[in-house]
VOGU-3710 file (C-alpha; in Angstrom, 3 decimals, decimal comma):
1> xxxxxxxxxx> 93,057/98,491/68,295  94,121/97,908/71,964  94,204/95,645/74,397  91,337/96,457/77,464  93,522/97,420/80,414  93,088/94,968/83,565  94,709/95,645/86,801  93,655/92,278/89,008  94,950/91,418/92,270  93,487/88,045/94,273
11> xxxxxxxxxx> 93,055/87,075/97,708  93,083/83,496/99,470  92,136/82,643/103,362  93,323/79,147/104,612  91,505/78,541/107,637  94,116/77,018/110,708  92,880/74,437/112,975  89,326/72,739/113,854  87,756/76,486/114,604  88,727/77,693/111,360
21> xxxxxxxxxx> 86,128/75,682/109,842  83,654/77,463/111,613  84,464/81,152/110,678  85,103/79,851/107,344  81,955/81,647/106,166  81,912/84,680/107,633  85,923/84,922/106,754  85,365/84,168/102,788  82,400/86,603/102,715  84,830/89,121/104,501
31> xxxxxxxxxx> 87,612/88,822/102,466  85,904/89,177/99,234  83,741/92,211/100,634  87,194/94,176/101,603  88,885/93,063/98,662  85,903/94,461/96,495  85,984/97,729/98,854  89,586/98,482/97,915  89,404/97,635/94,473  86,698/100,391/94,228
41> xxxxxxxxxx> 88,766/102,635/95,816  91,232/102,227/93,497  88,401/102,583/90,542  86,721/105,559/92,348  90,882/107,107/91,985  91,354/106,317/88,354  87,780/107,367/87,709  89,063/110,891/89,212  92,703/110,365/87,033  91,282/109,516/83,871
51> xxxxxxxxxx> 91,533/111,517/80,886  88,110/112,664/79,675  87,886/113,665/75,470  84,214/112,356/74,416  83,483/110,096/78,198  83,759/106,903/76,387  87,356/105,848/78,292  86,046/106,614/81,554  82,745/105,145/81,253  84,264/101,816/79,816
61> xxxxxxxxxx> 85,688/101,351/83,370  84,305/98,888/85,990  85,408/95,929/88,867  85,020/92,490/88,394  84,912/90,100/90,703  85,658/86,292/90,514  85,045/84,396/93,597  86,092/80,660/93,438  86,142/78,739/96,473  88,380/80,534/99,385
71> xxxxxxxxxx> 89,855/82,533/96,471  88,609/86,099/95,034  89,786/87,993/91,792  89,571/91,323/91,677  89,907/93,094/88,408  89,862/97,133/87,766  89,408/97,029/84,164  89,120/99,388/81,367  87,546/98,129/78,095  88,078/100,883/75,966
81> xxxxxxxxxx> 90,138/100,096/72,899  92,205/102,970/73,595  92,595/102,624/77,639  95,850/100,837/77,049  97,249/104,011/74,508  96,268/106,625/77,265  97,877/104,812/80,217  101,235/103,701/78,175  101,244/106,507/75,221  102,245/105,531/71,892
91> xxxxxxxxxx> 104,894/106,135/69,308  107,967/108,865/69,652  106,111/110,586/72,156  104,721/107,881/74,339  108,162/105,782/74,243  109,549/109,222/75,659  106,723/110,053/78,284  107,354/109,332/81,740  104,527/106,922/82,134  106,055/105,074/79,059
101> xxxxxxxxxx> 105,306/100,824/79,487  107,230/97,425/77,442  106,213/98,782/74,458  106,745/98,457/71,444  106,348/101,732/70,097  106,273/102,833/66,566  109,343/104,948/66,081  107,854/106,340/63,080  104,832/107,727/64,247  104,641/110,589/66,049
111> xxxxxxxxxx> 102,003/109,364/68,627  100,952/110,824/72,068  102,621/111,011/75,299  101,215/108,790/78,293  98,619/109,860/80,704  98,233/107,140/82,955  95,383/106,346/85,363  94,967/102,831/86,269  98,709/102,680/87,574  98,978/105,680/89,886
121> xxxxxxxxxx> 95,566/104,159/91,372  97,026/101,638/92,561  99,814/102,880/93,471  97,916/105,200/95,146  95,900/102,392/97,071  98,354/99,671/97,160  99,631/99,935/101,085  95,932/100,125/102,392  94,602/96,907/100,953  95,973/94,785/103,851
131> xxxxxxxxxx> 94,625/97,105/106,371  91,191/97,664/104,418  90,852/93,808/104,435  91,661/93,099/107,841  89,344/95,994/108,999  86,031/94,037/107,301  87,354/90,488/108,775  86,911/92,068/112,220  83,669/93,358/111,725  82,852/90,415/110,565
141> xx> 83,819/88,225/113,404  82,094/90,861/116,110
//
């Protein structure tokens, strides 16, 4: 079978100076709430991307998140043991999709082209995270 397919991007605030300390709170919570907003963004997208056969892909998708200390993971993740063969194809035809991945593909095996839609999420998302971030810090510190 395949791997689950886990996009996961992180975020870290180092608070500057004696008043840091006391928006240190309110920051963390921030920064993990606008993190967590655009990583469900980018899940709501590849929700709307995915390839639907029987619903079992699409429903195996979720976001984790980790937070540990002034750091939070974020994780878009797929746990379907054939998430990783839609997004990167497999065999003749996936090696020669446009959406191929590393590999390795099975040049003896026909296979299926890729239909990615984890990557073109983020893609999709990836210049708004700063902004979507930022945006919850200042409401934050109103």
């Amino acid at each position: 079978g395949g791997d689950p397919m886990h996009l996961t991007s992180f975020a870290k605030w180092q608070p500057r100076g004696d008043g840091g300390r006391f928006l240190a709170a309110k920051i963390d919570d921030a920064v993990a709430a606008g993190v967590t907003d655009w990583a469900n963004r980018v899940f709501d997208t590849s929700q709307e991307l995915v390839h639907v056969d029987s619903g079992e892909l699409k429903a195996s998708g979720h976001v984790d998140v980790q937070q540990v200390g002034k750091q939070v993971y974020i994780s878009v993740v797929y746990d379907s043991d054939h998430a990783v063969y839609n997004e990167y194809g497999s065999g003749i035809r996936g090696a020669a999709s446009a959406g191929a991945g590393p590999g390795p593909y099975n040049p003896s095996w026909p296979g299926m082209a890729a239909i990615p839609f984890l990557r073109p999420s983020f893609d999709q998302h990836r210049d708004e995270a700063g902004d979507v971030v930022t945006a919850t810090i200042a409401v934050a510190l109103r």
